[in-house]
OpenMM code with the backbone's topology and positions (N, CA, C; nanometers):
from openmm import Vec3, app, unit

residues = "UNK UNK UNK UNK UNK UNK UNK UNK UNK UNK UNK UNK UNK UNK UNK UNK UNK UNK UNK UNK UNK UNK UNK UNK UNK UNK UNK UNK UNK UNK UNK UNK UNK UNK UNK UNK UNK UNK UNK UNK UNK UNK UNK UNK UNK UNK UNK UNK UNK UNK UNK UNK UNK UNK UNK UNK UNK UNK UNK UNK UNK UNK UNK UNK UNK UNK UNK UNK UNK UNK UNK UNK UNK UNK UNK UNK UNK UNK UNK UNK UNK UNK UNK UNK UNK UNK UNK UNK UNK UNK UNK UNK UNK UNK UNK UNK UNK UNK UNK UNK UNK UNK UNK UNK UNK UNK UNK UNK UNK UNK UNK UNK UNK UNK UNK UNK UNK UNK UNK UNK UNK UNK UNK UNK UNK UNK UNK UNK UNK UNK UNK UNK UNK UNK UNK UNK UNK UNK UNK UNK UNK UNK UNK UNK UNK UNK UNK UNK UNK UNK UNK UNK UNK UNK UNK UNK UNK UNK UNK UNK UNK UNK UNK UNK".split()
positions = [
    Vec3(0.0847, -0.1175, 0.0000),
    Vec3(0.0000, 0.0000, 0.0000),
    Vec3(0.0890, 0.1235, 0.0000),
    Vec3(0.1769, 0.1765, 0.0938),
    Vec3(0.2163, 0.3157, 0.0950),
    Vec3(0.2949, 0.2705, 0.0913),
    Vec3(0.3898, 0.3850, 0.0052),
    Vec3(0.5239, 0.3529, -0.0017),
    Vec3(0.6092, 0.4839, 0.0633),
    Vec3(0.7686, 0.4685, 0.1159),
    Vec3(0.7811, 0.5136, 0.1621),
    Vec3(0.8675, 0.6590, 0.0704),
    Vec3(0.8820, 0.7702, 0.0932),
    Vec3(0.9324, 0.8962, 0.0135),
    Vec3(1.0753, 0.8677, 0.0107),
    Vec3(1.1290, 0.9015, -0.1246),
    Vec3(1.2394, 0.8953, -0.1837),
    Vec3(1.2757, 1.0347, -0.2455),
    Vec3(1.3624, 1.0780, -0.2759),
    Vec3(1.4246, 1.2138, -0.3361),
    Vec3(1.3413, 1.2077, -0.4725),
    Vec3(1.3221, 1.0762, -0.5568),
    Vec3(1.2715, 1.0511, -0.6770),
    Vec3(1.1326, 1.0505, -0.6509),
    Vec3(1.0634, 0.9678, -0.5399),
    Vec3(0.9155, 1.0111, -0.5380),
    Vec3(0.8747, 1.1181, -0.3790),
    Vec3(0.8954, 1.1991, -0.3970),
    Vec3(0.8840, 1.2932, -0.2123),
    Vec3(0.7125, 1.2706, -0.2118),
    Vec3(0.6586, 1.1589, -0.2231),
    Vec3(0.5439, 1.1885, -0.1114),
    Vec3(0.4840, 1.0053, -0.1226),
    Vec3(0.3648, 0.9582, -0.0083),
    Vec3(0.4136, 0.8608, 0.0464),
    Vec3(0.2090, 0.8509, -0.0472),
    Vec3(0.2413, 0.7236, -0.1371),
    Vec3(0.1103, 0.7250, -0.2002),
    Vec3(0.0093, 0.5639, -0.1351),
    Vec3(-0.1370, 0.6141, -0.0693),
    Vec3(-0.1346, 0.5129, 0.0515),
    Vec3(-0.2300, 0.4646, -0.1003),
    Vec3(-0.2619, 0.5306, -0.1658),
    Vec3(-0.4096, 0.4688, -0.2531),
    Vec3(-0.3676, 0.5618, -0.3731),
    Vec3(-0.4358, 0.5494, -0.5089),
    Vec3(-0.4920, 0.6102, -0.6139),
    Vec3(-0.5016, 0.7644, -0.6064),
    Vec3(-0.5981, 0.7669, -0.5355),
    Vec3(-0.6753, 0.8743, -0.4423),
    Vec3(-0.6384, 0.8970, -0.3095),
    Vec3(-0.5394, 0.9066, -0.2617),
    Vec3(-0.5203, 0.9379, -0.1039),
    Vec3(-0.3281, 0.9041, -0.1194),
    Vec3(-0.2677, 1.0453, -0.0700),
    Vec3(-0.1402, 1.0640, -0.0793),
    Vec3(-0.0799, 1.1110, 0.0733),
    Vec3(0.0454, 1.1226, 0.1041),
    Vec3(0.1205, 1.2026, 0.2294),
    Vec3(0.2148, 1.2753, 0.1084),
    Vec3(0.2255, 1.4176, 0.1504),
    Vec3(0.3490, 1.5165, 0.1480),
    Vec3(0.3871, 1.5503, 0.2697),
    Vec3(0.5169, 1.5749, 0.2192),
    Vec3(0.5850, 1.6752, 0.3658),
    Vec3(0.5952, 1.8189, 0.3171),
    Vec3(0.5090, 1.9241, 0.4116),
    Vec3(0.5608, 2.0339, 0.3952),
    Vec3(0.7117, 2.0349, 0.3536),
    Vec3(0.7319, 2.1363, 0.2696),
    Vec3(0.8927, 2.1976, 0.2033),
    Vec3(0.9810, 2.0522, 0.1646),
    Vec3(0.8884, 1.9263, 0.1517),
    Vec3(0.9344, 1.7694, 0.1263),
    Vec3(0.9654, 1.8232, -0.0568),
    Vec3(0.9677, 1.8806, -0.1367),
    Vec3(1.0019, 1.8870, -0.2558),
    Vec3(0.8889, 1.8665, -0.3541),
    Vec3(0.7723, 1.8516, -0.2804),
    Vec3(0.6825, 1.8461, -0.4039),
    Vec3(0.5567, 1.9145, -0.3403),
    Vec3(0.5262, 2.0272, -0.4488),
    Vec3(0.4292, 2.0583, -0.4383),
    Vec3(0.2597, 2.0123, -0.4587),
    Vec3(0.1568, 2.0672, -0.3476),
    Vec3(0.0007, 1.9890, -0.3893),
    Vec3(-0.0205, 2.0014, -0.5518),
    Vec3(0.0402, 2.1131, -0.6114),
    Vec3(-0.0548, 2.1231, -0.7597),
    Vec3(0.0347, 1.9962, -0.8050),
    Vec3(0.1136, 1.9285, -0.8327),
    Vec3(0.1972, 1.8060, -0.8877),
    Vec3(0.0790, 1.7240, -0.8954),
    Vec3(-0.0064, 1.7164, -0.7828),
    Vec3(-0.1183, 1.5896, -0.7693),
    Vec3(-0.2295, 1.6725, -0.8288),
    Vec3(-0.1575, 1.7209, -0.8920),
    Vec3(-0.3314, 1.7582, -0.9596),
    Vec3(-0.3431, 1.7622, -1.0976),
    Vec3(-0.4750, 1.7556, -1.1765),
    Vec3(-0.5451, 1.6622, -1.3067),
    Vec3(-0.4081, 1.7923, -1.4166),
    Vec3(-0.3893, 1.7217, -1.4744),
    Vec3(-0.3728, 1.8049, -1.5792),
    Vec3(-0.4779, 1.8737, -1.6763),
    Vec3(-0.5540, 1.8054, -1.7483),
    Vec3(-0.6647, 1.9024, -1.7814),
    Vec3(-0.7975, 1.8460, -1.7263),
    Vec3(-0.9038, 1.9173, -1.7583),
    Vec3(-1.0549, 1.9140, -1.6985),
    Vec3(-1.0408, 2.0161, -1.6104),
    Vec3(-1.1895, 2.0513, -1.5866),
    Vec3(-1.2414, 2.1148, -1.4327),
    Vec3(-1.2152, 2.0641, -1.3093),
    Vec3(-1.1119, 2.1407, -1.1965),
    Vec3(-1.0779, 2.1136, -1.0907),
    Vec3(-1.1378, 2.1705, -0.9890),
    Vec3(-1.1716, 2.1024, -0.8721),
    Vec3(-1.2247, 2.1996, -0.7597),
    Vec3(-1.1550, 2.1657, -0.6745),
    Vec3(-1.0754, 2.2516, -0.5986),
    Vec3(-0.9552, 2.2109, -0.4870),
    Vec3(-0.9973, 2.2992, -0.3917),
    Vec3(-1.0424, 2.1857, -0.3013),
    Vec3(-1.0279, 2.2530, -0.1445),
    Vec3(-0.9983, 2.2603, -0.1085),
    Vec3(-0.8828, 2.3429, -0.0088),
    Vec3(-0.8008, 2.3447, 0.1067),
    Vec3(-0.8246, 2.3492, 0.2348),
    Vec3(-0.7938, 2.2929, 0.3172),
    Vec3(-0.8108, 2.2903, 0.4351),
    Vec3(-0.6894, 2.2650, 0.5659),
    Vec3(-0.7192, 2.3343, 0.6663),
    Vec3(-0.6197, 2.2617, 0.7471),
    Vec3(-0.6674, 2.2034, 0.8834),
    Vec3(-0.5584, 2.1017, 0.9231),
    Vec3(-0.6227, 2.0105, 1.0349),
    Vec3(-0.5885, 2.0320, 1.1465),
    Vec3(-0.5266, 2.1449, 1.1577),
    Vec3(-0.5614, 2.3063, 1.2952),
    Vec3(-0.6820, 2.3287, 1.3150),
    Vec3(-0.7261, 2.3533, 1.2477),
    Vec3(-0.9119, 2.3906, 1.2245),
    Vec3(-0.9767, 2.2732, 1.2499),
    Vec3(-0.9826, 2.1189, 1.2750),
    Vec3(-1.0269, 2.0668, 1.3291),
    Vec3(-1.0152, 1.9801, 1.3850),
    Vec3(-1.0152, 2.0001, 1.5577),
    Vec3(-0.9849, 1.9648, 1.6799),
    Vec3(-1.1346, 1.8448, 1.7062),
    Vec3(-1.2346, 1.8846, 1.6654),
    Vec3(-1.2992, 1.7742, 1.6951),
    Vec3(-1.4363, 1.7868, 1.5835),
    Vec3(-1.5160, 1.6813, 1.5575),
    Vec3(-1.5873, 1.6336, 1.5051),
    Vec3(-1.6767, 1.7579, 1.4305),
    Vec3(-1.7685, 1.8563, 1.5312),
    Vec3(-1.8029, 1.9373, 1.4520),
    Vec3(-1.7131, 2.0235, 1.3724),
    Vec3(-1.6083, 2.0681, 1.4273),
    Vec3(-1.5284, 2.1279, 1.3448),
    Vec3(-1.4783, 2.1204, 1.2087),
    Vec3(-1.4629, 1.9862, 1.1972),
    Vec3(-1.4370, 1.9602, 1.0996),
    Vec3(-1.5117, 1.9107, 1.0290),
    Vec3(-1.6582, 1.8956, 1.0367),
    Vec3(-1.7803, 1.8904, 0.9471),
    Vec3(-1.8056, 2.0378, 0.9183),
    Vec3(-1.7783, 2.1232, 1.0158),
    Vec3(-1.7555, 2.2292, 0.9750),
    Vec3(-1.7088, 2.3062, 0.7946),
    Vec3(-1.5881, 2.2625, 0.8736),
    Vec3(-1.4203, 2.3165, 0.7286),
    Vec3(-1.5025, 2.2434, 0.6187),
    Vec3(-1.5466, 2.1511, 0.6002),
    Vec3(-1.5575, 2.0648, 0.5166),
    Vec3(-1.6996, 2.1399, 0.4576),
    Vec3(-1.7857, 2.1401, 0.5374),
    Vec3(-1.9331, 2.2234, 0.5022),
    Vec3(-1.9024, 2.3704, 0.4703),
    Vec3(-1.8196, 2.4528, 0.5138),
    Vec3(-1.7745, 2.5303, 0.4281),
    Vec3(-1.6839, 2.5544, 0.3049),
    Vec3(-1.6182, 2.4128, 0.2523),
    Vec3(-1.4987, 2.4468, 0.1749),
    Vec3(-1.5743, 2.3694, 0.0573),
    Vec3(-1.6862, 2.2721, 0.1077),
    Vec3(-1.6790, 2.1870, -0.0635),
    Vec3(-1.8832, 2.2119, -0.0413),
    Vec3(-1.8871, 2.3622, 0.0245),
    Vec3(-2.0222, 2.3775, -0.0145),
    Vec3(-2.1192, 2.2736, -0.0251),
    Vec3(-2.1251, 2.1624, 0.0796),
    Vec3(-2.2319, 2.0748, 0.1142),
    Vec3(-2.3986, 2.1336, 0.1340),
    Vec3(-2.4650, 2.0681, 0.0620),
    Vec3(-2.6167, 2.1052, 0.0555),
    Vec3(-2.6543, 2.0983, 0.1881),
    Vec3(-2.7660, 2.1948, 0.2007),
    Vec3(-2.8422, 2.2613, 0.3222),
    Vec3(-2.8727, 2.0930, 0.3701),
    Vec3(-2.8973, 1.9746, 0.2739),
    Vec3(-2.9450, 1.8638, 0.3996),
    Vec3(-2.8304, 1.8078, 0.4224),
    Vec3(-2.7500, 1.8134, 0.4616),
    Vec3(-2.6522, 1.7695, 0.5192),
    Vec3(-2.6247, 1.7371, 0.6733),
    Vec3(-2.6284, 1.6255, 0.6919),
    Vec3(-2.7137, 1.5831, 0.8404),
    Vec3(-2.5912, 1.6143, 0.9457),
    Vec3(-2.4437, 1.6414, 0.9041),
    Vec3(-2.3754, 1.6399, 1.0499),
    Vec3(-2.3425, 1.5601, 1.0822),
    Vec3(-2.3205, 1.3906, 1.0795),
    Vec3(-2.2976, 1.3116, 1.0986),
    Vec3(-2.1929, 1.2290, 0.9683),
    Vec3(-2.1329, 1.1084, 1.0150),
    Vec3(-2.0264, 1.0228, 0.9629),
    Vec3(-2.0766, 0.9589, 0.7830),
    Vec3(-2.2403, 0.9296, 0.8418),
    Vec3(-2.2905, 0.9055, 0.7256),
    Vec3(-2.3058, 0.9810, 0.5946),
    Vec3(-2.3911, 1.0864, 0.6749),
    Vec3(-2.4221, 1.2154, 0.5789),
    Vec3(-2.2944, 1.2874, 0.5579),
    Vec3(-2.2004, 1.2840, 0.6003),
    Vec3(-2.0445, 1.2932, 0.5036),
    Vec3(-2.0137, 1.2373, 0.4605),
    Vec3(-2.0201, 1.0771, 0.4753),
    Vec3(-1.9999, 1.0016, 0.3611),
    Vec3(-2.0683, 1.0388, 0.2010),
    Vec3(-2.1763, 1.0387, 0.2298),
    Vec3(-2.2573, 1.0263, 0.1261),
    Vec3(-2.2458, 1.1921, 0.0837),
    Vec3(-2.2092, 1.2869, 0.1311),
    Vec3(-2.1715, 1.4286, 0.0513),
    Vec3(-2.0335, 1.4106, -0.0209),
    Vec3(-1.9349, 1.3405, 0.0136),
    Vec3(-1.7888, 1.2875, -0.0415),
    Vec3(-1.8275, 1.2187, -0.1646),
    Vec3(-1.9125, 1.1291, -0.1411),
    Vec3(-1.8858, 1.0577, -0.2706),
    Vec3(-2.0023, 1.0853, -0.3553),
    Vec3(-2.0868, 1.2129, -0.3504),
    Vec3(-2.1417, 1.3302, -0.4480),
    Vec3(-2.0898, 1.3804, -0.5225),
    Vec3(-2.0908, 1.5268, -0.4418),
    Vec3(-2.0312, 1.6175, -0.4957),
    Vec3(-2.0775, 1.6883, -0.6430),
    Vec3(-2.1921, 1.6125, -0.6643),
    Vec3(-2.2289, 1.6952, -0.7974),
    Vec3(-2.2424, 1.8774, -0.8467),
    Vec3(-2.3153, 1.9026, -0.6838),
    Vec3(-2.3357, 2.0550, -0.6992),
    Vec3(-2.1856, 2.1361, -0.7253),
    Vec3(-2.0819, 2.1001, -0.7143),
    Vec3(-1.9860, 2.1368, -0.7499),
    Vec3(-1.9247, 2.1169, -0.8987),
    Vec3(-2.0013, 2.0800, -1.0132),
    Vec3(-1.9579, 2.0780, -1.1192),
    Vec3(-1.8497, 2.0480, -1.1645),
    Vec3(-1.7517, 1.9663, -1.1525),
    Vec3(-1.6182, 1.9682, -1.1594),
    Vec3(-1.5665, 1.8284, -1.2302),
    Vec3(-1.4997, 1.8116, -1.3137),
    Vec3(-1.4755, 1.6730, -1.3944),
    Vec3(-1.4003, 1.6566, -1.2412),
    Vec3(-1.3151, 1.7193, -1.1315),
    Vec3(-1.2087, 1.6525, -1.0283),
    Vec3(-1.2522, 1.7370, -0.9060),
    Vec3(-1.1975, 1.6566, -0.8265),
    Vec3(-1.1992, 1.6852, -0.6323),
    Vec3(-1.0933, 1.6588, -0.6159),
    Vec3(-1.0394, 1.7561, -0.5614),
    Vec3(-0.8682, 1.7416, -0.4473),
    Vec3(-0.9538, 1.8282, -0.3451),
    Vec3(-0.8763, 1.7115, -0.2421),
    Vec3(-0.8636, 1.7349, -0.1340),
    Vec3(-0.7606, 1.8040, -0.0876),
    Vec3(-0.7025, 1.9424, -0.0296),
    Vec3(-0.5461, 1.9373, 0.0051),
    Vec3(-0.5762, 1.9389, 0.1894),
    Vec3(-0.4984, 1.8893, 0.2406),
    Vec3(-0.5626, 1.9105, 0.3795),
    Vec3(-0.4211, 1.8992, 0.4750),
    Vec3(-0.3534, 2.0606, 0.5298),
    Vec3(-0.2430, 2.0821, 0.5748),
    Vec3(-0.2811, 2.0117, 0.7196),
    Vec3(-0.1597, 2.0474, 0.7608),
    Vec3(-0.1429, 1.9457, 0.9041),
    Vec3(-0.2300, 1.8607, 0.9350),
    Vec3(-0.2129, 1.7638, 0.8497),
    Vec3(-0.3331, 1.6726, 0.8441),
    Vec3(-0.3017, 1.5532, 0.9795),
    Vec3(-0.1510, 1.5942, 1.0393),
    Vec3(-0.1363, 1.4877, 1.1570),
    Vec3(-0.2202, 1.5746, 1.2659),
    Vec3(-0.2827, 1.7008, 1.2779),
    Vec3(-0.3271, 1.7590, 1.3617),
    Vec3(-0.5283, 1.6968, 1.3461),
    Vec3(-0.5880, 1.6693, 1.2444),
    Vec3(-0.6798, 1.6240, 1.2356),
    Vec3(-0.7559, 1.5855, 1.3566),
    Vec3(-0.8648, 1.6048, 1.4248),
    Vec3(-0.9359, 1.5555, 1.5205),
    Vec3(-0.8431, 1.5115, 1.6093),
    Vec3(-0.7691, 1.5799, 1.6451),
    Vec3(-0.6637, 1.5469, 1.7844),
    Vec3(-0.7311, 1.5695, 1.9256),
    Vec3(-0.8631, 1.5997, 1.9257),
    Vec3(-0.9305, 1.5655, 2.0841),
    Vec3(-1.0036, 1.4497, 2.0555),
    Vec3(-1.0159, 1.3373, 1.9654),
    Vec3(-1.0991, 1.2267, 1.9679),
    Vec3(-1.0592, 1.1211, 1.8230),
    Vec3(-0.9629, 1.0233, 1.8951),
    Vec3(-0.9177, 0.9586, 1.8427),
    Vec3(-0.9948, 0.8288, 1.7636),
    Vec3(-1.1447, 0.8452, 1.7958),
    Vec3(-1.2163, 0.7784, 1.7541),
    Vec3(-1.2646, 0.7801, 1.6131),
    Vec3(-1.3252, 0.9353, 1.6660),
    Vec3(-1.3493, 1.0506, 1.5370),
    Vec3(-1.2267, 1.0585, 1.4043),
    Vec3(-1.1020, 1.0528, 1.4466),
    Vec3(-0.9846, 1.0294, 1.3423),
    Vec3(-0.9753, 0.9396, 1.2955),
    Vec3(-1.0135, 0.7990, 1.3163),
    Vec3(-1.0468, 0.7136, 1.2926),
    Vec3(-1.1203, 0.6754, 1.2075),
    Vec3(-1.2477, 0.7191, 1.2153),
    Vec3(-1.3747, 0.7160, 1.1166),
    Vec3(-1.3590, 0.8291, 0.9994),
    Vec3(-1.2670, 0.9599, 1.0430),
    Vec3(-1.2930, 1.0245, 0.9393),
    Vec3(-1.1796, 0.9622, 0.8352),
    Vec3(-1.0320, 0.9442, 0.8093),
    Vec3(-1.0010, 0.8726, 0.8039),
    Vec3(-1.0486, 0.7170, 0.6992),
    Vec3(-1.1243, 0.6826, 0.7764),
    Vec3(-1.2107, 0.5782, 0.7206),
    Vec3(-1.2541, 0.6457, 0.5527),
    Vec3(-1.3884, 0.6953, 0.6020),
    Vec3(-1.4782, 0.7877, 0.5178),
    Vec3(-1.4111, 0.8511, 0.4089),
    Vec3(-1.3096, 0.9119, 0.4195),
    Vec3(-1.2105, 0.9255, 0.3061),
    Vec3(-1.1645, 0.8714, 0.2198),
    Vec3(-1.1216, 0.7312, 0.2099),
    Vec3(-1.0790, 0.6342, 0.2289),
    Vec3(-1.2281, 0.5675, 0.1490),
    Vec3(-1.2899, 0.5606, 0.1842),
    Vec3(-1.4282, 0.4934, 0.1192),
    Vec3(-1.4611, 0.5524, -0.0073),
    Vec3(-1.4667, 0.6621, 0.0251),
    Vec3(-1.5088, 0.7831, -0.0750),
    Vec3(-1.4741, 0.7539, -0.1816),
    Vec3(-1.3163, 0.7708, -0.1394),
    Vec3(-1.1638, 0.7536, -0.2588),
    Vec3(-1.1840, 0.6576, -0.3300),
    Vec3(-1.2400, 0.5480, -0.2870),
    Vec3(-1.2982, 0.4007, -0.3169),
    Vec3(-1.4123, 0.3947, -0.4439),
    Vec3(-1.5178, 0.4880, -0.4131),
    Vec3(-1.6493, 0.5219, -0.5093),
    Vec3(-1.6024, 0.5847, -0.6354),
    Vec3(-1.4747, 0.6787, -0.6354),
    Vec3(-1.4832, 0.7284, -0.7118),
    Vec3(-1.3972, 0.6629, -0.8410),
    Vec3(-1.4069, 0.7119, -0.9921),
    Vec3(-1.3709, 0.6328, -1.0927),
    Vec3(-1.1989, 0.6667, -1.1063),
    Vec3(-1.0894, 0.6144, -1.1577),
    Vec3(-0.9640, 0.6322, -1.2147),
    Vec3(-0.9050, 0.7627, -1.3041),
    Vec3(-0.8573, 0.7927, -1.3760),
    Vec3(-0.8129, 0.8089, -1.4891),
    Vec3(-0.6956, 0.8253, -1.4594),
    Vec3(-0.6294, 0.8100, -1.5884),
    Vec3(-0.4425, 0.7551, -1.6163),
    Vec3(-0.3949, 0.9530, -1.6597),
    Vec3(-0.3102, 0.9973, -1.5888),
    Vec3(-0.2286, 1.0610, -1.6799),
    Vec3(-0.1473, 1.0594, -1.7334),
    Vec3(-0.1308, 1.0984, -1.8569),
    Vec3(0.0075, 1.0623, -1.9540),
    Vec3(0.1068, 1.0723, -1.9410),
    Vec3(0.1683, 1.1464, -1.7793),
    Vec3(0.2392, 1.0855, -1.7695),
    Vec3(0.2848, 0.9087, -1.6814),
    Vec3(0.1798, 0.9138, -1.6753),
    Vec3(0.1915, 0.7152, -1.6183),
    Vec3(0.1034, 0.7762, -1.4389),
    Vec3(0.0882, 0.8818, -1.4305),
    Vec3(0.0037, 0.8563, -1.2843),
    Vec3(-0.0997, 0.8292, -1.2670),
    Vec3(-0.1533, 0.7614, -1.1951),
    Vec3(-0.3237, 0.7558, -1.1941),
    Vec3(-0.3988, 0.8592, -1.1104),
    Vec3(-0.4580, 0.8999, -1.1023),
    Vec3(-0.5586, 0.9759, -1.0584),
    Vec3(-0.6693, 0.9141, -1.0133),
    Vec3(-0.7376, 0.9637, -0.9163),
    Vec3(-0.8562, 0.9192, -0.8915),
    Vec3(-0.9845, 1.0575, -0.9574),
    Vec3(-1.0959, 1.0789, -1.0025),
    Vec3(-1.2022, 1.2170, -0.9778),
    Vec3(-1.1530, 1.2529, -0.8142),
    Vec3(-1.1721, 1.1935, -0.7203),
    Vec3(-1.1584, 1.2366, -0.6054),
    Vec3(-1.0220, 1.1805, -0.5716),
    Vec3(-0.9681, 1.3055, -0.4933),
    Vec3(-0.8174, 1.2772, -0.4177),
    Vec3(-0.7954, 1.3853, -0.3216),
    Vec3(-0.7503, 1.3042, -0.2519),
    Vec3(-0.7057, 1.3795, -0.1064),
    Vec3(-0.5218, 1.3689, -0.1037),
    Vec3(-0.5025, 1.5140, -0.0779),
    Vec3(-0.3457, 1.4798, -0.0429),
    Vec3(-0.3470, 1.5610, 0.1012),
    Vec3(-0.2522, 1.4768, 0.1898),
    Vec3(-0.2560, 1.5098, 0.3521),
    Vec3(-0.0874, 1.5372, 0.3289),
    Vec3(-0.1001, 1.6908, 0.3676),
    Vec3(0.0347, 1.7276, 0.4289),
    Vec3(0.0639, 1.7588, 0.5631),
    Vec3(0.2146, 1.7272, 0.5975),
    Vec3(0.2361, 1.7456, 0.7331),
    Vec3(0.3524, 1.7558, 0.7512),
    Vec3(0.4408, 1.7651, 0.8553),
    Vec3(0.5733, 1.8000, 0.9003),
    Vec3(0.6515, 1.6113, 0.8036),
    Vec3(0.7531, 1.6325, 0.7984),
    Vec3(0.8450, 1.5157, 0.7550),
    Vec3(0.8311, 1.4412, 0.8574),
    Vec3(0.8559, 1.4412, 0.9615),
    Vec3(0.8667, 1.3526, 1.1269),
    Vec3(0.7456, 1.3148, 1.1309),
    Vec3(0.6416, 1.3729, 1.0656),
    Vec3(0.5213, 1.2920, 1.1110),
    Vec3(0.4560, 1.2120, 1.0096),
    Vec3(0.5379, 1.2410, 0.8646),
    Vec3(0.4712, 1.1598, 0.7626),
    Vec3(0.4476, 0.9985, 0.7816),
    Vec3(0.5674, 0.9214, 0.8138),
    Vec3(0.5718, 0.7562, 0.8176),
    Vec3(0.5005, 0.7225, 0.9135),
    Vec3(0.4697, 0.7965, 1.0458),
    Vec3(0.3619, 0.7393, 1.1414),
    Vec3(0.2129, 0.7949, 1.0949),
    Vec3(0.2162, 0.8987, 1.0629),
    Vec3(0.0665, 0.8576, 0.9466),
    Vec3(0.0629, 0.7768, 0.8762),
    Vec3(0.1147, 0.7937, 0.7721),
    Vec3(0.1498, 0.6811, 0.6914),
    Vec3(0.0863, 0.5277, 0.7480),
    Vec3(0.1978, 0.4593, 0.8246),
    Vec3(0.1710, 0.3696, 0.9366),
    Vec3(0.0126, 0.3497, 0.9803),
    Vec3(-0.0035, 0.4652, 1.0309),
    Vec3(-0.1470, 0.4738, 1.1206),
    Vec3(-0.2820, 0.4187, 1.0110),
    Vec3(-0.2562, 0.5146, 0.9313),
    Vec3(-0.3681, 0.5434, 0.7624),
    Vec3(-0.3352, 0.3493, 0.7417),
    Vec3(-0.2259, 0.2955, 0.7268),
    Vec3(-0.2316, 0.1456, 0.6556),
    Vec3(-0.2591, 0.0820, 0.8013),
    Vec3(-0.2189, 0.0660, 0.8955),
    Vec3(-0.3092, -0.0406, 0.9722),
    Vec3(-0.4465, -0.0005, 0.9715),
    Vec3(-0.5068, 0.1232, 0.9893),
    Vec3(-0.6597, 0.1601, 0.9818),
    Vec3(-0.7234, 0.0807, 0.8698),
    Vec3(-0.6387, 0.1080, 0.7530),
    Vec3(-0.6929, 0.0763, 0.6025),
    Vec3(-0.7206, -0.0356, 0.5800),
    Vec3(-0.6353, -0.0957, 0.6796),
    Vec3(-0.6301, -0.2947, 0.6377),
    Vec3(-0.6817, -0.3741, 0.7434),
    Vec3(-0.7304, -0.2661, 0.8020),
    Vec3(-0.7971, -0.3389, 0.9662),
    Vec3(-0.9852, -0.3984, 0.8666),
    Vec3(-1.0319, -0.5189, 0.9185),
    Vec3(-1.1549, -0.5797, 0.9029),
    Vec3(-1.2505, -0.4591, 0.8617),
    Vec3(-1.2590, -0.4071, 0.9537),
    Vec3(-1.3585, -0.2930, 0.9643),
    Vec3(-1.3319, -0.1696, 0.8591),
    Vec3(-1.2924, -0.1591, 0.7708),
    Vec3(-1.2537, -0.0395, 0.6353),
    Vec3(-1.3234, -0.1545, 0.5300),
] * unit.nanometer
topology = app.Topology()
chain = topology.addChain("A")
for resn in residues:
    res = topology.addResidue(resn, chain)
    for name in ("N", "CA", "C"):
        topology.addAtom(name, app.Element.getBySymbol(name[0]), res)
């Protein structure tokens, strides 16, 4: 599943759709992004969310989730792997200090995490010419270098645990 960053590849690819950078690691978020089509890139950072609403929050404000949007694990699921009202042949995710993510509820990091991860799952491929794949939806999680391989780590036992 993830591999680990090299000078030749600087960022740690856990899925298709779901990447690690290291801040000032040598590669920039636009690298992971479509070469042509309509892009909608959200940014976010995982300072901004300390716990569960919060970060239904960032998320309900950055990728403009419809008024029914219930607030819950589900009803983010199922707004992730939408996304229509946003018009966009692509979804990036960029999401800075993403080792800071729901750091008062390790449960909650867990599931969101998950849900990402699922999402990434629904959505279809495409190849770019130069040999990368792409997912429509992709998330890239940046964070300090010291903390990339224990995400990393964390994201693949989560990923491969029964329950994903």
């Amino acid at each position: 599943m993830g591999e680990l960053m090299t000078e030749e590849e600087p960022a740690i690819r856990i899925a298709p759709w779901m990447h690690i950078i290291t801040a000032g690691g040598g590669m920039h978020p636009n690298e992971l992004l479509p070469t042509s089509g309509s892009v909608y890139v959200a940014r976010l950072n995982g300072q901004d969310m300390p716990d569960e609403i919060a970060a239904f929050q960032q998320f309900d404000e950055s990728l403009k989730f419809p008024k029914y949007f219930g607030w819950n694990w589900n009803a983010f699921y199922d707004c992730l792997r939408d996304l229509q009202w946003l018009s966009s042949d692509y979804h990036v995710l960029i999401i800075e200090s993403a080792d800071s993510i729901l750091s008062e509820d390790d449960v909650a990091r867990e599931e969101f995490f998950r849900t990402l991860w699922r999402a990434g799952q629904r959505w279809s491929y495409t190849k770019r010419p130069e040999g990368v794949t792409l997912s429509k939806f992709s998330v890239v999680l940046s964070c300090g270098t010291e903390s990339a391989p224990s995400l990393a780590r964390r994201l693949e036992e989560l990923l491969n645990s029964p329950n994903s």
